[in-house]
CHARMM-style PDB file with segment names, atoms N, HN, CA, C and O in Angstrom:
ATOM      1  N   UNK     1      24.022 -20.572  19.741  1.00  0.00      PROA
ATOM      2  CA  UNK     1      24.816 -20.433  18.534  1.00  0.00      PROA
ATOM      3  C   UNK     1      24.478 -19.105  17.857  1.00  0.00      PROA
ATOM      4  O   UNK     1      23.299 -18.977  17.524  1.00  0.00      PROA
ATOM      5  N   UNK     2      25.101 -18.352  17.663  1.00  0.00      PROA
ATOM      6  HN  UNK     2      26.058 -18.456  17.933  1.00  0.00      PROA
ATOM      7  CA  UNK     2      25.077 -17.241  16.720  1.00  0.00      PROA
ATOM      8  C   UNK     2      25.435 -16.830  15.428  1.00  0.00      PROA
ATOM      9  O   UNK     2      26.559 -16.424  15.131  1.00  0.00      PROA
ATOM     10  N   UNK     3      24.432 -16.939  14.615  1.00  0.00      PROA
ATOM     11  HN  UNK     3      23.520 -17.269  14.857  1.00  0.00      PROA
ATOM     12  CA  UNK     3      24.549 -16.907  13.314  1.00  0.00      PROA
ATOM     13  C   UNK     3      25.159 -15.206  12.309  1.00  0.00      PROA
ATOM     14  O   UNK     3      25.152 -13.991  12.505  1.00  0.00      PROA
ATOM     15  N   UNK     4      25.627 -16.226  11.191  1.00  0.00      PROA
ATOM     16  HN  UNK     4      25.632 -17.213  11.032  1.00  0.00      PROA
ATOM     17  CA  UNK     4      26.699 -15.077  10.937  1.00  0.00      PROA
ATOM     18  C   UNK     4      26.093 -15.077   9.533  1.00  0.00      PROA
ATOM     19  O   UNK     4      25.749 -16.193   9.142  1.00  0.00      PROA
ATOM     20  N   UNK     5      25.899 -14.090   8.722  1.00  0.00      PROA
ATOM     21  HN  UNK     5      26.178 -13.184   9.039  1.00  0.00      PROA
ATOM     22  CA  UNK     5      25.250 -13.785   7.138  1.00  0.00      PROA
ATOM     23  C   UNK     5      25.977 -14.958   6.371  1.00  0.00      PROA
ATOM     24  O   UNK     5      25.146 -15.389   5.572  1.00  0.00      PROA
ATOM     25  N   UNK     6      26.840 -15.477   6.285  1.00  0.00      PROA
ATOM     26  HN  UNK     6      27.515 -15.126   6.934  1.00  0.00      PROA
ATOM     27  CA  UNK     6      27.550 -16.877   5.854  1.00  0.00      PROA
ATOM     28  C   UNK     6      26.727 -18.254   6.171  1.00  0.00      PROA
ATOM     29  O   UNK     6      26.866 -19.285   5.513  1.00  0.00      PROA
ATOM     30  N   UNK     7      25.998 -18.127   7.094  1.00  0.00      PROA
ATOM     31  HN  UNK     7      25.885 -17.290   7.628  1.00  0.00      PROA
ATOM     32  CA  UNK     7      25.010 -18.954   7.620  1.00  0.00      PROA
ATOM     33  C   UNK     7      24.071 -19.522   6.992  1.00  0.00      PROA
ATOM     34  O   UNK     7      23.006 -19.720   7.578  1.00  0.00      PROA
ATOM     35  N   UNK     8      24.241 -19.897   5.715  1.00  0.00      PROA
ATOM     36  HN  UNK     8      25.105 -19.736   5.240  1.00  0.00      PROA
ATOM     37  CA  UNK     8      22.814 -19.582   5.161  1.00  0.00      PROA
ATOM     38  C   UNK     8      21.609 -20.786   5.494  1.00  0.00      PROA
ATOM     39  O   UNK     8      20.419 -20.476   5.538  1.00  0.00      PROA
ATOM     40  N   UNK     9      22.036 -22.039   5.696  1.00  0.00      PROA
ATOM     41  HN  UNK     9      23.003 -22.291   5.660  1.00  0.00      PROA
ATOM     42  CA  UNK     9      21.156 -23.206   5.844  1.00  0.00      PROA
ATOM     43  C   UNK     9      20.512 -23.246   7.620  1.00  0.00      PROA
ATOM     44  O   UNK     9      19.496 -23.833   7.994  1.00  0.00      PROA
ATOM     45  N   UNK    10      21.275 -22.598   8.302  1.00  0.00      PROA
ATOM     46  HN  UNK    10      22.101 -22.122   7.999  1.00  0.00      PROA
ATOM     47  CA  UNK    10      21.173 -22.490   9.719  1.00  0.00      PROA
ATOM     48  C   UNK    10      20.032 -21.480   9.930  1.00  0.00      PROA
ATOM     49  O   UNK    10      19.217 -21.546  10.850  1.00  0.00      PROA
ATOM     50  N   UNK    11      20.079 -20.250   8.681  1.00  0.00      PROA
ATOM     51  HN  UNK    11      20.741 -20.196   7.933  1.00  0.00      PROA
ATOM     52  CA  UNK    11      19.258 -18.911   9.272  1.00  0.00      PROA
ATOM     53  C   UNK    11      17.984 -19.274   8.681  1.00  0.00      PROA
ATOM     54  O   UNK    11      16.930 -18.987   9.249  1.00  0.00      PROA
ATOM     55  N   UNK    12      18.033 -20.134   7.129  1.00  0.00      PROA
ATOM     56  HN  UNK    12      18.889 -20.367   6.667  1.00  0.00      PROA
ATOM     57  CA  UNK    12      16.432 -20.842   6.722  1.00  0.00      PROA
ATOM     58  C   UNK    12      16.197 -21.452   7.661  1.00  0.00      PROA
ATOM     59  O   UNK    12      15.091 -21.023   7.989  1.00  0.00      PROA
ATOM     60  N   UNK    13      16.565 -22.420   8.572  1.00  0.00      PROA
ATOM     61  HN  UNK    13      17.463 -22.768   8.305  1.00  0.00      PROA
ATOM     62  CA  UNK    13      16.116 -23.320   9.289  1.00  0.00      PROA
ATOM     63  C   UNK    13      15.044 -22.163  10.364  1.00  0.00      PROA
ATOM     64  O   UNK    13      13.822 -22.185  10.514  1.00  0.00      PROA
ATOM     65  N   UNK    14      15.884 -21.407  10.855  1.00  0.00      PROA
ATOM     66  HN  UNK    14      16.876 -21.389  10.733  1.00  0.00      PROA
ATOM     67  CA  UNK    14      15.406 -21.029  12.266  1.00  0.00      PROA
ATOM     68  C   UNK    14      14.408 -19.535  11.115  1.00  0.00      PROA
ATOM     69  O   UNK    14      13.925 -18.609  11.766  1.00  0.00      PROA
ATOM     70  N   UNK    15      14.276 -19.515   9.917  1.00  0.00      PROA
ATOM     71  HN  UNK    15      14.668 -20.268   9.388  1.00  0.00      PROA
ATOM     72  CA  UNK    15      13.774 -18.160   9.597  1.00  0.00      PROA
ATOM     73  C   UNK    15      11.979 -19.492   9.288  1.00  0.00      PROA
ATOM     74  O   UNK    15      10.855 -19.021   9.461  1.00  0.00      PROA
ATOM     75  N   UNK    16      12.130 -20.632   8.961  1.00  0.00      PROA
ATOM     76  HN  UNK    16      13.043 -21.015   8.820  1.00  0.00      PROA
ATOM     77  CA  UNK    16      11.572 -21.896   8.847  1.00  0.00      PROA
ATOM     78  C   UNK    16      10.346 -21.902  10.175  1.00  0.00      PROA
ATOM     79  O   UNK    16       9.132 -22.094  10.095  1.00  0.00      PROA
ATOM     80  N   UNK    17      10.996 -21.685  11.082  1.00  0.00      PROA
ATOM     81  HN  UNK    17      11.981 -21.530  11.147  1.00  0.00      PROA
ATOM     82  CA  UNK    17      10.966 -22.225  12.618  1.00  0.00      PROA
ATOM     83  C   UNK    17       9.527 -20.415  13.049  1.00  0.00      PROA
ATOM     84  O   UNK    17       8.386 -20.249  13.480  1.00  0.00      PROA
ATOM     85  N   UNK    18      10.334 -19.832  12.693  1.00  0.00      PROA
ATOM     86  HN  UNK    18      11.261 -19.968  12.342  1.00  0.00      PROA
ATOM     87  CA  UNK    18       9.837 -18.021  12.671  1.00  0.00      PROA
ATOM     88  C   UNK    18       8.350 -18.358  11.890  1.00  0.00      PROA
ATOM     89  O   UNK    18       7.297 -18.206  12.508  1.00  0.00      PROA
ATOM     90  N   UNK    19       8.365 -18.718  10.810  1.00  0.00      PROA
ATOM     91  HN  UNK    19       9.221 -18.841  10.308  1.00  0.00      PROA
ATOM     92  CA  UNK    19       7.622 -18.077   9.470  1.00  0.00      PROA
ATOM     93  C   UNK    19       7.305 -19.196   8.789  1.00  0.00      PROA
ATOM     94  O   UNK    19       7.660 -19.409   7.630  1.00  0.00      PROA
ATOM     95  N   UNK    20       6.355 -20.255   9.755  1.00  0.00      PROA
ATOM     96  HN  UNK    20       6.067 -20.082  10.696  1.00  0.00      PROA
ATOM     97  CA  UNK    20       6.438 -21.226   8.608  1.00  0.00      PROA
ATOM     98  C   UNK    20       5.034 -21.220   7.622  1.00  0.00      PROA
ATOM     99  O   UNK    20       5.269 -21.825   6.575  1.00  0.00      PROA
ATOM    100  N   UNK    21       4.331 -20.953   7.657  1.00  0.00      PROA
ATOM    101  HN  UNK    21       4.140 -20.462   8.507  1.00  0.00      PROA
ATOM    102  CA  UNK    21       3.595 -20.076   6.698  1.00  0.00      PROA
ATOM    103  C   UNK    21       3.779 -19.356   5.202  1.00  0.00      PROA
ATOM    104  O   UNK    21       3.046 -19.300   4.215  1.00  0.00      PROA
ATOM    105  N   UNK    22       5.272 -18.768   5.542  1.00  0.00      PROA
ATOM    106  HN  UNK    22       5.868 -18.813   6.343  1.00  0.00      PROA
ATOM    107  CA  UNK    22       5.406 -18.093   4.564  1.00  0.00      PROA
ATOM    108  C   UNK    22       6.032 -18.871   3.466  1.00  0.00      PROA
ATOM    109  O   UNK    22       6.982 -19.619   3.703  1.00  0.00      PROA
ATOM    110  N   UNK    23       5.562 -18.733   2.330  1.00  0.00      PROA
ATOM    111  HN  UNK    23       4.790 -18.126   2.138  1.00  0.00      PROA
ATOM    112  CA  UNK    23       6.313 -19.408   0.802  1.00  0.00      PROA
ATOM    113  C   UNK    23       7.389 -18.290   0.567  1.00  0.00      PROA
ATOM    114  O   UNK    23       7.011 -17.130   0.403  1.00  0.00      PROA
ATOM    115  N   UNK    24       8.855 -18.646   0.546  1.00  0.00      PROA
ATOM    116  HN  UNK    24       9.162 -19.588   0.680  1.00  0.00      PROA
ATOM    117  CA  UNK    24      10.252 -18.467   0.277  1.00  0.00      PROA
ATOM    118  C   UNK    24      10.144 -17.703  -1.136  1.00  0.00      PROA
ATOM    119  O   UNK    24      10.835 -16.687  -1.212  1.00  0.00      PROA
ATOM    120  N   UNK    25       9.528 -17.978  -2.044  1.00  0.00      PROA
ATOM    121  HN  UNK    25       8.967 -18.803  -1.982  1.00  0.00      PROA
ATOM    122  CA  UNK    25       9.323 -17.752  -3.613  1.00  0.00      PROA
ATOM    123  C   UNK    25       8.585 -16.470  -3.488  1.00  0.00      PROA
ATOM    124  O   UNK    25       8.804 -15.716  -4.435  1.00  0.00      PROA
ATOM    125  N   UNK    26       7.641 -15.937  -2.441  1.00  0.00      PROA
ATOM    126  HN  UNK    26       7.463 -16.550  -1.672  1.00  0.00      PROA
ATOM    127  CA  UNK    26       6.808 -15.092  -2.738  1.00  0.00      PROA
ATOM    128  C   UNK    26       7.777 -13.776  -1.527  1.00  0.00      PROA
ATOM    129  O   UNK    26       7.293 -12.736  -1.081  1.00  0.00      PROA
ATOM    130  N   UNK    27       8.737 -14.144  -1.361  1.00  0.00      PROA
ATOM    131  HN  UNK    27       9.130 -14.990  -1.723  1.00  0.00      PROA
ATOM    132  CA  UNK    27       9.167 -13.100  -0.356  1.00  0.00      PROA
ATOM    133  C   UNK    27       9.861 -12.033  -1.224  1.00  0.00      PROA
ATOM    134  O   UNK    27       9.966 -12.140  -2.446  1.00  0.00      PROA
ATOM    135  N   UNK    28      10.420 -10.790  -0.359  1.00  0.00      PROA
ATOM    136  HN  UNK    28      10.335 -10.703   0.634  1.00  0.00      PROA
ATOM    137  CA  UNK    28      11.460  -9.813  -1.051  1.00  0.00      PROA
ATOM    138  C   UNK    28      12.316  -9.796   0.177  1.00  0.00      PROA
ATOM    139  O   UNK    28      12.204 -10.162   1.347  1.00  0.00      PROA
ATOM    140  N   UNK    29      13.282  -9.176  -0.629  1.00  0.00      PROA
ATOM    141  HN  UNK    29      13.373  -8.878  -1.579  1.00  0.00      PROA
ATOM    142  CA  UNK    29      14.878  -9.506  -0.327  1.00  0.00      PROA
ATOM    143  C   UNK    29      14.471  -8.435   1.072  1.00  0.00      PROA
ATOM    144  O   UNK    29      14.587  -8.707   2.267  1.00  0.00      PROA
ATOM    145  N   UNK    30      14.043  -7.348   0.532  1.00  0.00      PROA
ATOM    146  HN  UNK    30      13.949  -7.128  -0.438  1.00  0.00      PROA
ATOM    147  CA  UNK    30      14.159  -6.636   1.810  1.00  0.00      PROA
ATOM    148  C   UNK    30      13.429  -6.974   3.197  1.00  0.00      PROA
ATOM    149  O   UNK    30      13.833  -6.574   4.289  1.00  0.00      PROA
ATOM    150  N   UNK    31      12.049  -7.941   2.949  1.00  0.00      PROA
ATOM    151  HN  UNK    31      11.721  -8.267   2.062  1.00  0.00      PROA
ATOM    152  CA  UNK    31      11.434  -8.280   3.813  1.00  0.00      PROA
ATOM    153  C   UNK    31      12.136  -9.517   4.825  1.00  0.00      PROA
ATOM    154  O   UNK    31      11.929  -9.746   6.017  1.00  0.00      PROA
ATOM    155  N   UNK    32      13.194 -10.316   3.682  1.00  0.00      PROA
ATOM    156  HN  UNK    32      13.362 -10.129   2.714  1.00  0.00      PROA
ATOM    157  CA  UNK    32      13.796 -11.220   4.072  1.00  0.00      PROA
ATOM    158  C   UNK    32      15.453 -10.830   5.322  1.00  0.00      PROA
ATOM    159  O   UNK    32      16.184 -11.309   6.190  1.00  0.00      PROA
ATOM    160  N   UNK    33      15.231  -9.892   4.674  1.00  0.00      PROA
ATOM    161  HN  UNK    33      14.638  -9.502   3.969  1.00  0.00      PROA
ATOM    162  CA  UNK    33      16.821  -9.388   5.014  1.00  0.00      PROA
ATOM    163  C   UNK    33      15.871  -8.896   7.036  1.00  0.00      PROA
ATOM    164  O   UNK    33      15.827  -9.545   8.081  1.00  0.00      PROA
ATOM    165  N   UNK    34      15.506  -7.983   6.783  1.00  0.00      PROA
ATOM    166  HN  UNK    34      15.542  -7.456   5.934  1.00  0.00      PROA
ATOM    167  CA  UNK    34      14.838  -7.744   8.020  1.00  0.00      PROA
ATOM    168  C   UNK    34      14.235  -8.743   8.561  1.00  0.00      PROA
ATOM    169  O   UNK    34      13.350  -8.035   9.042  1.00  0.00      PROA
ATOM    170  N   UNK    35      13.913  -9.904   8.940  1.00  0.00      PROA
ATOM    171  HN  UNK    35      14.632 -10.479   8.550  1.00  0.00      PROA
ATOM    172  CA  UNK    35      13.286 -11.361   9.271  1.00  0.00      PROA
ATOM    173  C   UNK    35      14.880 -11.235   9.766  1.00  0.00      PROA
ATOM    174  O   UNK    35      15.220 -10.481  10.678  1.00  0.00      PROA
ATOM    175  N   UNK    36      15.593 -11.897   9.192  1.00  0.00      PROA
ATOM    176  HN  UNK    36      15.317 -12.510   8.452  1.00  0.00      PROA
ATOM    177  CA  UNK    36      17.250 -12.415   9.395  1.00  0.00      PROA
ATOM    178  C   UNK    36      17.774 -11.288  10.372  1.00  0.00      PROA
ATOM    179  O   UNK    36      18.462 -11.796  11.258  1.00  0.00      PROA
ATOM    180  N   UNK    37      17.705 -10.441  10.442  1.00  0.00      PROA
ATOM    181  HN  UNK    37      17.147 -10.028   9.722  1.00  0.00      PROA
ATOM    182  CA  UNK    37      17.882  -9.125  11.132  1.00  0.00      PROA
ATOM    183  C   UNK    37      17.509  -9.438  12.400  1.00  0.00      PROA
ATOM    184  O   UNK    37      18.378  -9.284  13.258  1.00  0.00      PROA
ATOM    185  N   UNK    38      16.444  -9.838  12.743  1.00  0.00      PROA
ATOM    186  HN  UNK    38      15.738  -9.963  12.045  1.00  0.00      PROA
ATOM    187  CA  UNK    38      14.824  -9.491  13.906  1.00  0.00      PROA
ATOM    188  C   UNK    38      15.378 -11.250  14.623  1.00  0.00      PROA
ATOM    189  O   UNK    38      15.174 -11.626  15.777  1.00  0.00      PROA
ATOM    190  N   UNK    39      16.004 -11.950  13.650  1.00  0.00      PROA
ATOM    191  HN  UNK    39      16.171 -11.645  12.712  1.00  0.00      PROA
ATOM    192  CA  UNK    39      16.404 -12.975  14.885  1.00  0.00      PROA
ATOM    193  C   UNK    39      17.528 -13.031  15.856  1.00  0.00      PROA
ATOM    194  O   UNK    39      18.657 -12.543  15.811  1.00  0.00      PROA
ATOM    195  N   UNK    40      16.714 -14.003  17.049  1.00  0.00      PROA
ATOM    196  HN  UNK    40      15.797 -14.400  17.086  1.00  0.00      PROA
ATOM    197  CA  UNK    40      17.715 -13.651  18.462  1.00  0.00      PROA
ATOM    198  C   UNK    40      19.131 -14.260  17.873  1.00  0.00      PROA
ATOM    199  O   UNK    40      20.147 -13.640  18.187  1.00  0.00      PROA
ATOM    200  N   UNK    41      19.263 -15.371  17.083  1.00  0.00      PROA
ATOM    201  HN  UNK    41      18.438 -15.875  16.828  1.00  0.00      PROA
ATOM    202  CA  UNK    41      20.131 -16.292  17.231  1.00  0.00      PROA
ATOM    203  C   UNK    41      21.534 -15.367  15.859  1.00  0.00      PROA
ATOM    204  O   UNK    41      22.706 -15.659  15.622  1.00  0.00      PROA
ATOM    205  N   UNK    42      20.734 -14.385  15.353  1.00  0.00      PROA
ATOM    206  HN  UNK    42      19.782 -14.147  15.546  1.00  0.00      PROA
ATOM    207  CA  UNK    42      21.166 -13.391  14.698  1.00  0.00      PROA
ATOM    208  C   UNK    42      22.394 -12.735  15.146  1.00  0.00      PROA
ATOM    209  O   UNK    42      22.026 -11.989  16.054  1.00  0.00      PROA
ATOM    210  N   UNK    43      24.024 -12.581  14.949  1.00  0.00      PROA
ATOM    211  HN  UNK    43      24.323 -13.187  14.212  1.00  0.00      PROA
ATOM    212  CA  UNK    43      24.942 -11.643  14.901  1.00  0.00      PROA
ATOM    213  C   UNK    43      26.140 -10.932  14.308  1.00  0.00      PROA
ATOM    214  O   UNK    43      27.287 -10.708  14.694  1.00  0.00      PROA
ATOM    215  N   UNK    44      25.461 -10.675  13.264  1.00  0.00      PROA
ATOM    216  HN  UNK    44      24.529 -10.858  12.950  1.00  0.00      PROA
ATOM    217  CA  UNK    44      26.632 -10.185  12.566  1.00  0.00      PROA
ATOM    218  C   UNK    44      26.051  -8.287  12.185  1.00  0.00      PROA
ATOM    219  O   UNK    44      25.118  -7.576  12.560  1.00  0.00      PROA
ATOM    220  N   UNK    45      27.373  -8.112  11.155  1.00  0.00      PROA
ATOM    221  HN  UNK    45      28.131  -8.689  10.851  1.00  0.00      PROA
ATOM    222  CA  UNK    45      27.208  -6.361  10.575  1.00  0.00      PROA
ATOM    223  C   UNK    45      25.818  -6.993  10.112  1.00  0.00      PROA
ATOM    224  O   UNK    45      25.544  -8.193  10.066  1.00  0.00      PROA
ATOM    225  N   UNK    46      24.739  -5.558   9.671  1.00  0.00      PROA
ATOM    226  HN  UNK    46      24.961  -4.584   9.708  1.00  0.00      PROA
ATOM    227  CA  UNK    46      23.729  -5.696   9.257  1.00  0.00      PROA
ATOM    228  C   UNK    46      23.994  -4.888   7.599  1.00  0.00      PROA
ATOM    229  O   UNK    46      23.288  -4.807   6.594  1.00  0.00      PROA
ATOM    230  N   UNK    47      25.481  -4.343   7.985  1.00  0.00      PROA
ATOM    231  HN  UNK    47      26.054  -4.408   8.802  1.00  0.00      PROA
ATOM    232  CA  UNK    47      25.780  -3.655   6.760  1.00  0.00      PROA
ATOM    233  C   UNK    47      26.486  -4.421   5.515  1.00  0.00      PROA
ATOM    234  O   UNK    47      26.558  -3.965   4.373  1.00  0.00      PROA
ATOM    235  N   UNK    48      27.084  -5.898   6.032  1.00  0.00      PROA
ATOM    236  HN  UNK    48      27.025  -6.268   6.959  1.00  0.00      PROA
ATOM    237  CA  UNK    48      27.556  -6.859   5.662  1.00  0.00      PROA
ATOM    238  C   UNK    48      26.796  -8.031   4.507  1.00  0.00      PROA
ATOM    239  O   UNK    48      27.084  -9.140   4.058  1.00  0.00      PROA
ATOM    240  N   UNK    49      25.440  -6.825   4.325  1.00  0.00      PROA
ATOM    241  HN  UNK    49      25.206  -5.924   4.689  1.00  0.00      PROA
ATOM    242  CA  UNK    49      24.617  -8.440   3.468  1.00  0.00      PROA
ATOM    243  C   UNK    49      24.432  -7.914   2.238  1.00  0.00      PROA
ATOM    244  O   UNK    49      24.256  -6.719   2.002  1.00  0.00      PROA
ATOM    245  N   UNK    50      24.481  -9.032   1.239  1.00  0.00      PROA
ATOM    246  HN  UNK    50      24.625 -10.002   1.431  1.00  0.00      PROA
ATOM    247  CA  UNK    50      24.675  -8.513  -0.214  1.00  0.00      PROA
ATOM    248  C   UNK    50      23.196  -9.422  -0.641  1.00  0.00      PROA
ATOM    249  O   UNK    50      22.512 -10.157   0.071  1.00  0.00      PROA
ATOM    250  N   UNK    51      23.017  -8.991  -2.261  1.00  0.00      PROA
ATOM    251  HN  UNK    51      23.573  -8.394  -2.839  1.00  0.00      PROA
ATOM    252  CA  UNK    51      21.847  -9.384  -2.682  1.00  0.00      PROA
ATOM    253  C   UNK    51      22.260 -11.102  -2.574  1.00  0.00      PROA
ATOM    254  O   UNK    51      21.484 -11.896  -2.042  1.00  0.00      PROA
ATOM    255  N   UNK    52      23.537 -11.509  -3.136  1.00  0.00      PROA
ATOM    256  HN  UNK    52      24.168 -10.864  -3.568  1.00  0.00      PROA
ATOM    257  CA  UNK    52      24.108 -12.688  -3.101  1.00  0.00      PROA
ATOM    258  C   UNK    52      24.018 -13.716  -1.905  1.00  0.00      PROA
ATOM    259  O   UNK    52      23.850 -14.913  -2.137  1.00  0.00      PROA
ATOM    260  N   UNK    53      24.099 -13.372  -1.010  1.00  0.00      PROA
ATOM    261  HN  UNK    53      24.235 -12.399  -0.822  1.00  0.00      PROA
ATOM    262  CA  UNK    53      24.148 -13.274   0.610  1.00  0.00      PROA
ATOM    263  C   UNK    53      22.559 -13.932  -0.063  1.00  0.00      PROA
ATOM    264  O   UNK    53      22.554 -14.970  -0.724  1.00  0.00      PROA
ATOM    265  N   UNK    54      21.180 -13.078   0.257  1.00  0.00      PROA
ATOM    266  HN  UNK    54      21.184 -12.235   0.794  1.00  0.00      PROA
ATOM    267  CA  UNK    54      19.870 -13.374   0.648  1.00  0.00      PROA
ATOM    268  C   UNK    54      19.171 -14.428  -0.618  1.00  0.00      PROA
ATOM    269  O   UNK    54      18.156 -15.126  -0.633  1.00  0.00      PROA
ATOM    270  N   UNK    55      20.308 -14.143  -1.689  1.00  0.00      PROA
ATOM    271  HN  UNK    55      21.133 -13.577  -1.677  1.00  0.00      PROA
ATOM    272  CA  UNK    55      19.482 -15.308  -2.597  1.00  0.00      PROA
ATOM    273  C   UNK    55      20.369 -17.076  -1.887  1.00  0.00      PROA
ATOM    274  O   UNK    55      19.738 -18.130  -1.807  1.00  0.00      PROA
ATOM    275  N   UNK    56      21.260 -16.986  -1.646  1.00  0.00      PROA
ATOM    276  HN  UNK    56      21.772 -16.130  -1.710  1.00  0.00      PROA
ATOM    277  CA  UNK    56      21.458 -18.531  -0.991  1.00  0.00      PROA
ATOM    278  C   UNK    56      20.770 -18.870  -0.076  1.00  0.00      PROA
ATOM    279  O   UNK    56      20.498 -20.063   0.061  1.00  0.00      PROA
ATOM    280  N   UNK    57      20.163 -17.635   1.060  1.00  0.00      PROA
ATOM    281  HN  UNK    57      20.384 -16.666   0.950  1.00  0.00      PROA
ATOM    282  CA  UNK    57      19.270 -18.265   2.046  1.00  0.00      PROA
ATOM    283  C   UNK    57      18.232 -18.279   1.415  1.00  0.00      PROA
ATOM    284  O   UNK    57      18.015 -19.459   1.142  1.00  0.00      PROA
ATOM    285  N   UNK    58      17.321 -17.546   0.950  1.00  0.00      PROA
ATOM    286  HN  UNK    58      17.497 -16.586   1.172  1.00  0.00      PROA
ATOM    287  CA  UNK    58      16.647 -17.598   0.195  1.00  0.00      PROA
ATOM    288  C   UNK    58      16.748 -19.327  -0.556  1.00  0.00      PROA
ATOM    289  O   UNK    58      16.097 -20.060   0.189  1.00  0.00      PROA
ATOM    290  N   UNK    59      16.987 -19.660  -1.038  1.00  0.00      PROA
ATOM    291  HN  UNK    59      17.516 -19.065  -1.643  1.00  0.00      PROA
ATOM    292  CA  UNK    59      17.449 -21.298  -1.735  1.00  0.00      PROA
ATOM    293  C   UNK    59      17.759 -21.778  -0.455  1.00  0.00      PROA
ATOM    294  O   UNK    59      17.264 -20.803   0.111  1.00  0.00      PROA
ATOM    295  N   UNK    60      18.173 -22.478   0.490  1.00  0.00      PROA
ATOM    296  HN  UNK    60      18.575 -23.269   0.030  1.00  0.00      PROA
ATOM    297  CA  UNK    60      18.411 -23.074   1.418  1.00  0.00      PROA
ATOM    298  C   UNK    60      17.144 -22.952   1.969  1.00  0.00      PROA
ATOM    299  O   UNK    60      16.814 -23.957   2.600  1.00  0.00      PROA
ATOM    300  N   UNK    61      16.077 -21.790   1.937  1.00  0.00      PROA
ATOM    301  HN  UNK    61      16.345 -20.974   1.425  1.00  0.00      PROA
ATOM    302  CA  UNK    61      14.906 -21.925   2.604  1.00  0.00      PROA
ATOM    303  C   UNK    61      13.748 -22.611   1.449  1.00  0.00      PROA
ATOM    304  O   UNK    61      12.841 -23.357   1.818  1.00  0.00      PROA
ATOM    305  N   UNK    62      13.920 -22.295   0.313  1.00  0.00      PROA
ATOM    306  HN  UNK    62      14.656 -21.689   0.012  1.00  0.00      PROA
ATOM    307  CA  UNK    62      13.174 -22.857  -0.756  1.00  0.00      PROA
ATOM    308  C   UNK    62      13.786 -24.852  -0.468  1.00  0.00      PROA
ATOM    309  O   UNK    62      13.162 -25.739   0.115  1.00  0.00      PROA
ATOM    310  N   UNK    63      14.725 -24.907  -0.928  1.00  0.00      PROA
ATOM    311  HN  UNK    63      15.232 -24.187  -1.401  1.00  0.00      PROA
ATOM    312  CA  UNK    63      15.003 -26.555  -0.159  1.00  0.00      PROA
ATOM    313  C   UNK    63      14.855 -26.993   0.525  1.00  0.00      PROA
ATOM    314  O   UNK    63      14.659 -28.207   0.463  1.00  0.00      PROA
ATOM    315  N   UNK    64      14.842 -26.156   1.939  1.00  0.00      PROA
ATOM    316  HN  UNK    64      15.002 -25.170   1.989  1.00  0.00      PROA
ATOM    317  CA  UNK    64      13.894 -26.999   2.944  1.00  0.00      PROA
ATOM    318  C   UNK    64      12.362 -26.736   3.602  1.00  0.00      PROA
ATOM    319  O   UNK    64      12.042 -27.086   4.738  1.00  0.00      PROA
ATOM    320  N   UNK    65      11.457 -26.018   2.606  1.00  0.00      PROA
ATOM    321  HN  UNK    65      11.717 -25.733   1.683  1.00  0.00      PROA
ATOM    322  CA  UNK    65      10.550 -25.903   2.261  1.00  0.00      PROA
ATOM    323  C   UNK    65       9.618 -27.086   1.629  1.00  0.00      PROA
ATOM    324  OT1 UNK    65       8.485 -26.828   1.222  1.00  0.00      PROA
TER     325      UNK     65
END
């Protein structure tokens, strides 16, 4: 399955799966955005992501956290 920046509960899951260690609350957008980037299951524009975009995954990863 290939995930698209619209993705947002699919890319926490598998960013979940990556990084489970990491607390969601203590991340930055840019560190986050590159994570989402760096996955295989990853395909869309990379030019396509808005701050809006990384705060829902961002929350979809805090919820299933």
């Amino acid at each position: 399955m290939k995930l698209k920046w619209t993705d947002s509960l699919e890319i926490a899951l598998a960013l979940i799966e990556k990084q489970p260690n990491q607390d969601p609350l203590l991340l930055h957008f840019t560190q986050l955005r590159e994570w989402i980037i760096q996955l295989d299951e990853f395909d869309d524009d990379p030019a396509h992501c808005s701050e809006r975009i990384l705060e829902a995954i961002q929350q979809c990863w805090i919820d299933e956290h």
